[in-house]
Gaussian input, Z-matrix of N, CA and C with variables (Angstrom, degrees):
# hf/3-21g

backbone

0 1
 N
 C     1     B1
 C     2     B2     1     A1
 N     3     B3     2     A2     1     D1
 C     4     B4     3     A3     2     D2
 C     5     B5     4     A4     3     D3
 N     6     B6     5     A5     4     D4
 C     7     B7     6     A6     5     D5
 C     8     B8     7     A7     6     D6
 N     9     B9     8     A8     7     D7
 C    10    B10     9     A9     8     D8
 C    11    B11    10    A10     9     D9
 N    12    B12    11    A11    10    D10
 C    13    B13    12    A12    11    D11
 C    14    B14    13    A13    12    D12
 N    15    B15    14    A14    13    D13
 C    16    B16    15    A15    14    D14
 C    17    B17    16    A16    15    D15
 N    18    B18    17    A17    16    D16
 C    19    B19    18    A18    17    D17
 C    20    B20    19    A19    18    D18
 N    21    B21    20    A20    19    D19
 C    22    B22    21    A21    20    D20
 C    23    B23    22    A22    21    D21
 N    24    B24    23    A23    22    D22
 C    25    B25    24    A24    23    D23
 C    26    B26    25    A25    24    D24
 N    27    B27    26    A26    25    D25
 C    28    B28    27    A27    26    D26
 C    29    B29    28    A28    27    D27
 N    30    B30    29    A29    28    D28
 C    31    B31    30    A30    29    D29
 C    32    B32    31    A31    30    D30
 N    33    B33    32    A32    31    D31
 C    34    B34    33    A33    32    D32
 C    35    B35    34    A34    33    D33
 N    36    B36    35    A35    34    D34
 C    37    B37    36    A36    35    D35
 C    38    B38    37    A37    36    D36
 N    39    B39    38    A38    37    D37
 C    40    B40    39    A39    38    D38
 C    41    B41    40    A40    39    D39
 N    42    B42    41    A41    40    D40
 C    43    B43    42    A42    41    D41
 C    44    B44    43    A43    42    D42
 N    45    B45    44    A44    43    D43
 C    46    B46    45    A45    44    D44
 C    47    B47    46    A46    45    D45
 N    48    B48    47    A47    46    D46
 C    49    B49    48    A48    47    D47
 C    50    B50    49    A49    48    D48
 N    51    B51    50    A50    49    D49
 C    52    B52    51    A51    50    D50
 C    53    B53    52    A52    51    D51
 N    54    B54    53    A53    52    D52
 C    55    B55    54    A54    53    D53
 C    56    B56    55    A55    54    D54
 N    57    B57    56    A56    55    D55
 C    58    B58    57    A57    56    D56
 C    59    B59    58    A58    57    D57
 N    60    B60    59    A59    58    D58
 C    61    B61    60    A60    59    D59
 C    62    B62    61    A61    60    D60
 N    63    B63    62    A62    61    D61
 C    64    B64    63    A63    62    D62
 C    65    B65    64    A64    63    D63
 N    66    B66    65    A65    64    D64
 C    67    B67    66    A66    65    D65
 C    68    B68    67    A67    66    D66
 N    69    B69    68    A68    67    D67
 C    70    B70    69    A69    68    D68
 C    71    B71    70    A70    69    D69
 N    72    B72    71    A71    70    D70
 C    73    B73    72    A72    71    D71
 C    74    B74    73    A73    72    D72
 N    75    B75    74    A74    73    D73
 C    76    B76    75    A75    74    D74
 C    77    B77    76    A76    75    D75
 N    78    B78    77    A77    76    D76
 C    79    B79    78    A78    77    D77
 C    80    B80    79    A79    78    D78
 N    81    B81    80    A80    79    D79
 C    82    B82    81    A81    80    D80
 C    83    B83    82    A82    81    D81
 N    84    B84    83    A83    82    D82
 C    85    B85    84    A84    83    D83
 C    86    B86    85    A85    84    D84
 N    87    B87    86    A86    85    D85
 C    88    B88    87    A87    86    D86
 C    89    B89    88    A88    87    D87
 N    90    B90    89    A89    88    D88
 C    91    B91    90    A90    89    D89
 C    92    B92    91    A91    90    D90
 N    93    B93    92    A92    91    D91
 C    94    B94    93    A93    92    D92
 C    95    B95    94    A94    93    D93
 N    96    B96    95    A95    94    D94
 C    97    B97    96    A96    95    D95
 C    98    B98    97    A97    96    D96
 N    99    B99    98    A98    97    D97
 C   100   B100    99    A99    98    D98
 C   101   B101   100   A100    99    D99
 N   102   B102   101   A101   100   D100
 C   103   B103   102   A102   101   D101
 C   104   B104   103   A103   102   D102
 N   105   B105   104   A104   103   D103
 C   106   B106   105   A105   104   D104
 C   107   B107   106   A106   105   D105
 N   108   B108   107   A107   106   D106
 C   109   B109   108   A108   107   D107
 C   110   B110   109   A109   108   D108
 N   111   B111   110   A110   109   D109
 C   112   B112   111   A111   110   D110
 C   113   B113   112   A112   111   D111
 N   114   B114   113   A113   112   D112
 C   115   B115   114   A114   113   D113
 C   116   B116   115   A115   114   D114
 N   117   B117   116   A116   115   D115
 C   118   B118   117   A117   116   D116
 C   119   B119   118   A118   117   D117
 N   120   B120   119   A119   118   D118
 C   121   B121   120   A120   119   D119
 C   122   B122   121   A121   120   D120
 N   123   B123   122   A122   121   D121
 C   124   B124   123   A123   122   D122
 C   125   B125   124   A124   123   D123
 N   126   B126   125   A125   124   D124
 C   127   B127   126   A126   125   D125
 C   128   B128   127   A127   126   D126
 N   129   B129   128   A128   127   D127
 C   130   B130   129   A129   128   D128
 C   131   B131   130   A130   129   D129
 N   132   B132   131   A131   130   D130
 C   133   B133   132   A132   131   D131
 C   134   B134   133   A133   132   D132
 N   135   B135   134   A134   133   D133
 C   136   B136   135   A135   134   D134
 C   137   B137   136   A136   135   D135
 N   138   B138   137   A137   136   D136
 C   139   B139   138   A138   137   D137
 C   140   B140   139   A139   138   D138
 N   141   B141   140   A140   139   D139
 C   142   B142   141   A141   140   D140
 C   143   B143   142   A142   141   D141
 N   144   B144   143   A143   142   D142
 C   145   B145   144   A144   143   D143
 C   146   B146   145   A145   144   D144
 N   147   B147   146   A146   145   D145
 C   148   B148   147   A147   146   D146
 C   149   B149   148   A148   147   D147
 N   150   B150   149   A149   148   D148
 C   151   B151   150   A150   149   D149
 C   152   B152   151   A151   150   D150
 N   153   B153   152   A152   151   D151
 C   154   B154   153   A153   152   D152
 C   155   B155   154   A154   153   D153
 N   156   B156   155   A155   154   D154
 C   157   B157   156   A156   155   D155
 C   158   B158   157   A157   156   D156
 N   159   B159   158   A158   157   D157
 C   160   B160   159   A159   158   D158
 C   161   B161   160   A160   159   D159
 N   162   B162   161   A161   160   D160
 C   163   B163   162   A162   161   D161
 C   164   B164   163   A163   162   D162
 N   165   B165   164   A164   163   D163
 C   166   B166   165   A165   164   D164
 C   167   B167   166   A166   165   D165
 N   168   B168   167   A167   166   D166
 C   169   B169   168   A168   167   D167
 C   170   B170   169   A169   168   D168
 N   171   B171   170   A170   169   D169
 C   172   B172   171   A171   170   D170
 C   173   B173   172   A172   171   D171
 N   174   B174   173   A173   172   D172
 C   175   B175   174   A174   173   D173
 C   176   B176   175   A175   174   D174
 N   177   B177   176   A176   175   D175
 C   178   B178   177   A177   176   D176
 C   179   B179   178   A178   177   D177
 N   180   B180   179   A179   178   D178
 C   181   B181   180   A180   179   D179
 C   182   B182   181   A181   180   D180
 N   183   B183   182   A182   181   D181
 C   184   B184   183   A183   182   D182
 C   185   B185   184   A184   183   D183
 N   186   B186   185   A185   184   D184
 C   187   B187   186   A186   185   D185
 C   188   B188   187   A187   186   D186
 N   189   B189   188   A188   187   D187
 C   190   B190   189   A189   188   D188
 C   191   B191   190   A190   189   D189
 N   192   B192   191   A191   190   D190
 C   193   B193   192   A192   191   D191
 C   194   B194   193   A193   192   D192
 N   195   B195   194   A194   193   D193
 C   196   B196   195   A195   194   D194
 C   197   B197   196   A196   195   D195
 N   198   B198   197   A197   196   D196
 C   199   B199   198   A198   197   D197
 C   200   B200   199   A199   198   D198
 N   201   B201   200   A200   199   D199
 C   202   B202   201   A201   200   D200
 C   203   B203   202   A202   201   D201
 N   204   B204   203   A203   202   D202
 C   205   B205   204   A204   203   D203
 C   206   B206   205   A205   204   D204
 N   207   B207   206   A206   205   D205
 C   208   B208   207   A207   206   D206
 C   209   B209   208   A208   207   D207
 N   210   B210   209   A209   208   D208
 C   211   B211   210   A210   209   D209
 C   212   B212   211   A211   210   D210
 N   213   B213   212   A212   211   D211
 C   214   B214   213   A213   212   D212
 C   215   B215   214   A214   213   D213
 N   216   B216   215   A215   214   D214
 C   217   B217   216   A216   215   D215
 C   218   B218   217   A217   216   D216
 N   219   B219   218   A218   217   D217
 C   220   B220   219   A219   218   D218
 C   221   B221   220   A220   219   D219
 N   222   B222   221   A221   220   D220
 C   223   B223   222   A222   221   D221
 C   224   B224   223   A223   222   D222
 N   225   B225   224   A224   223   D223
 C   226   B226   225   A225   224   D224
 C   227   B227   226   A226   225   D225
 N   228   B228   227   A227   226   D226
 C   229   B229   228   A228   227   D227
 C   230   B230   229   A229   228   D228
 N   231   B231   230   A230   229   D229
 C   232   B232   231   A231   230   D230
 C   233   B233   232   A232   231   D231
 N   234   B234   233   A233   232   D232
 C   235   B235   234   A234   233   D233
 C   236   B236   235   A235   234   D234
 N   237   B237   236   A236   235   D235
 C   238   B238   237   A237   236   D236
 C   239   B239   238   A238   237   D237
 N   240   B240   239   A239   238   D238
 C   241   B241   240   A240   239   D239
 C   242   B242   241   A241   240   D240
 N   243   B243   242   A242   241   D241
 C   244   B244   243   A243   242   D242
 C   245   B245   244   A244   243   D243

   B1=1.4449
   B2=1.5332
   B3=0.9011
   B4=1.7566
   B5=1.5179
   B6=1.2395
   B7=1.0892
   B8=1.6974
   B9=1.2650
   B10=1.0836
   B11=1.8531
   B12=1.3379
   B13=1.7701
   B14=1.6998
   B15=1.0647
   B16=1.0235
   B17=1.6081
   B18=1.4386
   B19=1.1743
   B20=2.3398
   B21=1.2432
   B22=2.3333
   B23=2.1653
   B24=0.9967
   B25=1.8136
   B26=1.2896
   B27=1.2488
   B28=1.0726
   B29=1.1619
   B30=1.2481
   B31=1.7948
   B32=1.7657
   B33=1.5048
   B34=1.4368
   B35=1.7745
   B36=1.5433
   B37=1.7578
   B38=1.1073
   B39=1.6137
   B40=1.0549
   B41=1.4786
   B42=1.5432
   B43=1.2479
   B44=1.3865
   B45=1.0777
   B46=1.5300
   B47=1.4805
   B48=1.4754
   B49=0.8413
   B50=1.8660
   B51=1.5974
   B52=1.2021
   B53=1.5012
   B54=1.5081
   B55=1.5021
   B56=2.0169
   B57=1.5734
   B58=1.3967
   B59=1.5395
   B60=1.4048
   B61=1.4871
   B62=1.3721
   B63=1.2661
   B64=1.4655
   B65=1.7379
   B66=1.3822
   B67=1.4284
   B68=1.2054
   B69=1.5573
   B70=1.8873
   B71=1.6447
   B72=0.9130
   B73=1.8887
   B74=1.4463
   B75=1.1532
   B76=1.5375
   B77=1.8711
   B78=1.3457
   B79=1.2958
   B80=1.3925
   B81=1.8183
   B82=1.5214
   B83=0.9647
   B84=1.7107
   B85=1.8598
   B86=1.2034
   B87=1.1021
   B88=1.4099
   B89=2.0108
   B90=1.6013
   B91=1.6319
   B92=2.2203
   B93=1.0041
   B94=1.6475
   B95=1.8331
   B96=1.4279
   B97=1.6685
   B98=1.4805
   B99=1.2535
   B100=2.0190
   B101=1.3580
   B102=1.5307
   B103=1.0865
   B104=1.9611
   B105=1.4092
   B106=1.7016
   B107=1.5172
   B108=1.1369
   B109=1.5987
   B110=1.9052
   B111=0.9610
   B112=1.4752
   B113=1.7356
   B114=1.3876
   B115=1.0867
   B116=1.9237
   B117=1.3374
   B118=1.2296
   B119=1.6296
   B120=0.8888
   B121=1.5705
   B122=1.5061
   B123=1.3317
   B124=1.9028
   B125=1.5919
   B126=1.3144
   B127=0.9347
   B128=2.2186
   B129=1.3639
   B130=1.8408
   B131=1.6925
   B132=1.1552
   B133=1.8132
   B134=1.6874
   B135=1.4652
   B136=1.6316
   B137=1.3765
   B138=1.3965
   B139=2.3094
   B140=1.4768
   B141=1.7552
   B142=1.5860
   B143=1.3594
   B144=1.3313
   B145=1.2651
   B146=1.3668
   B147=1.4024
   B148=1.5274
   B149=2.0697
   B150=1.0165
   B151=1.3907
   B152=0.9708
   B153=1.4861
   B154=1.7480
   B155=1.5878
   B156=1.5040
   B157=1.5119
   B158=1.6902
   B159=1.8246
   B160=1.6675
   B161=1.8609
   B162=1.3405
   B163=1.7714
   B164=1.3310
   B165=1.5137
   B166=1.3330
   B167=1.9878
   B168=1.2784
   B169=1.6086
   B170=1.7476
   B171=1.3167
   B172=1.0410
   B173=1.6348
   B174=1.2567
   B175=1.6674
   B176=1.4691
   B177=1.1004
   B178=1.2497
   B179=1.5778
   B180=1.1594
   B181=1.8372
   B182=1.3930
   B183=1.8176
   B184=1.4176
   B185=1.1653
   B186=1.5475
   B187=0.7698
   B188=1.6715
   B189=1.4771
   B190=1.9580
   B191=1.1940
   B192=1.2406
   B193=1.6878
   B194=1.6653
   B195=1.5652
   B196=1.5376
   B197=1.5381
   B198=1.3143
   B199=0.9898
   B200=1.6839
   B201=1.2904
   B202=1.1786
   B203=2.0207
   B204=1.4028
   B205=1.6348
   B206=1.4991
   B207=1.5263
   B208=1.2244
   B209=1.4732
   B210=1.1384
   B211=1.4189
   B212=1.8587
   B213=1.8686
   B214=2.1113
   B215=1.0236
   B216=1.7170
   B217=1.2292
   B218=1.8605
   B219=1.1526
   B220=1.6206
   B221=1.6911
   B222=1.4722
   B223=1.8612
   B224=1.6876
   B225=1.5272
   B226=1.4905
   B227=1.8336
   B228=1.0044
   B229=1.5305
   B230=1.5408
   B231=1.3177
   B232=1.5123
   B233=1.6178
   B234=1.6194
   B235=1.4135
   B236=1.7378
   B237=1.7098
   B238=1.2744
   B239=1.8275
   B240=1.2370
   B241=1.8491
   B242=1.8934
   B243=1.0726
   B244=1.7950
   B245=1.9286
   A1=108.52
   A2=110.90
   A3=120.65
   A4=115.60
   A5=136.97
   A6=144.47
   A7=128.58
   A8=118.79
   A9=113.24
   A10=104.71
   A11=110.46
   A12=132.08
   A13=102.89
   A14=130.46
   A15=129.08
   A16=134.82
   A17=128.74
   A18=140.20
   A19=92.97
   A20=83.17
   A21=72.22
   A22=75.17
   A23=118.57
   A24=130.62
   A25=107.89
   A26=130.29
   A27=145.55
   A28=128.62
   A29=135.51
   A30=134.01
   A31=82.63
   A32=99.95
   A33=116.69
   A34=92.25
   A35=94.71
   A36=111.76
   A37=120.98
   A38=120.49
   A39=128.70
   A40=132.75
   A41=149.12
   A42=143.12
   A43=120.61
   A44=145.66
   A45=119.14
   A46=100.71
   A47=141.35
   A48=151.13
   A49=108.32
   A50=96.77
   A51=107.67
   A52=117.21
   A53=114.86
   A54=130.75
   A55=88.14
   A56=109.77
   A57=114.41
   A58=110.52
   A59=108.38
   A60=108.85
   A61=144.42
   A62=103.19
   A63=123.05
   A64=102.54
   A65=110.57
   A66=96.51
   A67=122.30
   A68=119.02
   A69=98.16
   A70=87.67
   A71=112.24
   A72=98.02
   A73=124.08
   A74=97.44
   A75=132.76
   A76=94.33
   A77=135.33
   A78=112.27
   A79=121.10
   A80=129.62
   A81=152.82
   A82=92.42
   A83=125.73
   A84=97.64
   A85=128.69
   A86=126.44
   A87=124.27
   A88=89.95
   A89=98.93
   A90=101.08
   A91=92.67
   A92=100.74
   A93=89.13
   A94=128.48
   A95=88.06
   A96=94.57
   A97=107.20
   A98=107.38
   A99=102.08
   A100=118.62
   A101=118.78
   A102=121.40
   A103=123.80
   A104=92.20
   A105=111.41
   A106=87.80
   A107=155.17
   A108=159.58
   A109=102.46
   A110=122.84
   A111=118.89
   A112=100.16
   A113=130.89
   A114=150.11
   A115=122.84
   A116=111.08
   A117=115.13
   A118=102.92
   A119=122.39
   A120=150.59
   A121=122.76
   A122=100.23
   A123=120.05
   A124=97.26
   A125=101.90
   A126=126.98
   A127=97.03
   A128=81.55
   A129=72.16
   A130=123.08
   A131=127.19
   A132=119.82
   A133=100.30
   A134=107.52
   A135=100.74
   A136=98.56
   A137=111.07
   A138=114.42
   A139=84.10
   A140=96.80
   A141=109.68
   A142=131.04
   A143=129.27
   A144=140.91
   A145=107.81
   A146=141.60
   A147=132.07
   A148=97.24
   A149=118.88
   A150=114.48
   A151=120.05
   A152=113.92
   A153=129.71
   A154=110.83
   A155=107.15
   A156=108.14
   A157=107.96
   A158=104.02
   A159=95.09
   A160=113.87
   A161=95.63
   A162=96.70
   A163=126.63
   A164=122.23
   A165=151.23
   A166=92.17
   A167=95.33
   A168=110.65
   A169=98.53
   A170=104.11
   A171=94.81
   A172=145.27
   A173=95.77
   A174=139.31
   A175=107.51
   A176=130.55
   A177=153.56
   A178=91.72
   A179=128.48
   A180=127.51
   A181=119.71
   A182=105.99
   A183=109.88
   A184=114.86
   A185=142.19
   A186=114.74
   A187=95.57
   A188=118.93
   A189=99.83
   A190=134.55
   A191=93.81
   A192=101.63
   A193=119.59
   A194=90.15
   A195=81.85
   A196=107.84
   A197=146.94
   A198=120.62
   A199=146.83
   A200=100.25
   A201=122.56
   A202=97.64
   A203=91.69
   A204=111.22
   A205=102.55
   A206=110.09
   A207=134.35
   A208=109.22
   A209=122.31
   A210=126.86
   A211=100.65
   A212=81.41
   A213=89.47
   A214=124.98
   A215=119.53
   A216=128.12
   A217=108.22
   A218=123.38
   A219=119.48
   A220=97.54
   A221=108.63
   A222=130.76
   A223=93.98
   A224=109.80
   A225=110.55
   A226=109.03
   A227=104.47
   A228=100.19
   A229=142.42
   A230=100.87
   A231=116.68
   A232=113.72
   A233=107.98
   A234=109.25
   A235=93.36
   A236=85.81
   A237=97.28
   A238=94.32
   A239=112.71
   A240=107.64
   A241=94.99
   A242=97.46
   A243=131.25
   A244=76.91
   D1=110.09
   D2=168.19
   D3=-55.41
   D4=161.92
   D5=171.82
   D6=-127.01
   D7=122.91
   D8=-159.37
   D9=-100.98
   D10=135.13
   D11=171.51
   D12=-53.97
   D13=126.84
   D14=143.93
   D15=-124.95
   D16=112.69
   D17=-125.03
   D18=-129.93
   D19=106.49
   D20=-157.37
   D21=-109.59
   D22=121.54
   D23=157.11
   D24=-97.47
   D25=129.25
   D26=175.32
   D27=-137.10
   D28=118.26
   D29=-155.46
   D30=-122.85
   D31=134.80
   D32=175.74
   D33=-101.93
   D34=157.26
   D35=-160.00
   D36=22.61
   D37=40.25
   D38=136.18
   D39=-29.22
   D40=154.26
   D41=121.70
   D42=-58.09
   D43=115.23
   D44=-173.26
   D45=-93.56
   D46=-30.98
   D47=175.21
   D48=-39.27
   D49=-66.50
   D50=173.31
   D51=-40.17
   D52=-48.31
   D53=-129.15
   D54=-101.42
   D55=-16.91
   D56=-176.97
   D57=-106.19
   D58=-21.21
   D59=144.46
   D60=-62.30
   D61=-33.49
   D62=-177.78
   D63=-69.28
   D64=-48.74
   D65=175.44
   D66=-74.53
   D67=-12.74
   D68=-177.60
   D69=-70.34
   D70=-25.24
   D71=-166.38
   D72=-83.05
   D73=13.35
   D74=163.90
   D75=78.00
   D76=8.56
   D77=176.88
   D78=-87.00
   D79=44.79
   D80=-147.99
   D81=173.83
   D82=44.49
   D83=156.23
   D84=-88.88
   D85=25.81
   D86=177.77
   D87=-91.43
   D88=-59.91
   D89=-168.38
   D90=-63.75
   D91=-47.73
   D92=172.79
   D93=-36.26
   D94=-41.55
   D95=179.14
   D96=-76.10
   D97=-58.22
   D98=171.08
   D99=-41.74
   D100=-30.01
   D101=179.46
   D102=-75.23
   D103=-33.05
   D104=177.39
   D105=-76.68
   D106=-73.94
   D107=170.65
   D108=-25.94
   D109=-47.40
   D110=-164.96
   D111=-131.46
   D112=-138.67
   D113=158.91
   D114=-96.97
   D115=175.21
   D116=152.06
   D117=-146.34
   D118=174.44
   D119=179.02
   D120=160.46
   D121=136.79
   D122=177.15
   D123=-58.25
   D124=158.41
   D125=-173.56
   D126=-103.27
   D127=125.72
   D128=170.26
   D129=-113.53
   D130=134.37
   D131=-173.50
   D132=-65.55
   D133=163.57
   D134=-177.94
   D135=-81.64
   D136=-44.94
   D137=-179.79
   D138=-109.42
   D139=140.70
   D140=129.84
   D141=-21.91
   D142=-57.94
   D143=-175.29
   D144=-81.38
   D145=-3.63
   D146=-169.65
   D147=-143.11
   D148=68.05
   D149=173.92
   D150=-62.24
   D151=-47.03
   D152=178.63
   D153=-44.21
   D154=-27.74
   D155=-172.80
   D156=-58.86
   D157=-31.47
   D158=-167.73
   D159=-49.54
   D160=-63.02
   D161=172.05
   D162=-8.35
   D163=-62.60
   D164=-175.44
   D165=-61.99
   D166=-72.06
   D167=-172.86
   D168=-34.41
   D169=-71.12
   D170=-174.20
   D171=-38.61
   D172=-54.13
   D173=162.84
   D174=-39.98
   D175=-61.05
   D176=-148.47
   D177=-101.32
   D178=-60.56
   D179=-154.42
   D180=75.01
   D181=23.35
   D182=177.77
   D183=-132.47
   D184=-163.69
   D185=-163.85
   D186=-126.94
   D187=-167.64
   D188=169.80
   D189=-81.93
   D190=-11.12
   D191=164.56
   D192=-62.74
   D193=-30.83
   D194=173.80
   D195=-124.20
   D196=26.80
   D197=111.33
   D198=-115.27
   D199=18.03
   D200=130.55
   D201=93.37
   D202=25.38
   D203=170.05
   D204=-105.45
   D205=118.12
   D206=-169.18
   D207=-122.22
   D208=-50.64
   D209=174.59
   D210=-174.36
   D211=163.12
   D212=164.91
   D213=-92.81
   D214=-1.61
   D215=171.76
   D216=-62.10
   D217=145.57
   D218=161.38
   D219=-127.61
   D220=97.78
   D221=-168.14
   D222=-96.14
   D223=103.87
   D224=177.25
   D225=-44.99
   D226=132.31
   D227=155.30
   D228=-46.30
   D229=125.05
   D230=-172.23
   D231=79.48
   D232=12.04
   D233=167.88
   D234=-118.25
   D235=-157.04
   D236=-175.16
   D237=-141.30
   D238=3.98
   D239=-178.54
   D240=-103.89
   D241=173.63
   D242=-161.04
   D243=-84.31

């Protein structure tokens, strides 16, 4: 049984839009060539309001409900400040 490399780059507050444009236009050929070799795709948050959750999501293969990473903010209740 062979074994396959798997190689995952991920830039936090990234644009990915930007960052998947930039390589067709060749100014990312290093991430362009990994990309012709494997895939690319953005990363998407599960809410608007909880981005930080993707990290976890990812990591995990679950979602925040179940592991229960929502954000690093701690927003007192019934406000909206830290």
């Amino acid at each position: 049984m062979s074994r396959r490399r798997v190689l995952l780059v991920g830039f936090d507050a990234a644009d990915g839009d930007l960052a998947l444009g930039w390589m067709r236009e060749g100014l990312l050929p290093p991430l362009a060539g990994l990309a012709e070799r494997g895939t690319a795709v953005p990363l998407h948050s599960q809410g608007e309001h909880m981005p930080e959750s993707s990290w976890a999501s990812l990591i995990t293969g679950s979602s925040p409900g179940e592991h229960g990473i929502y954000s690093w903010r701690i927003v007192r209740p019934g406000s909206v400040e830290q």
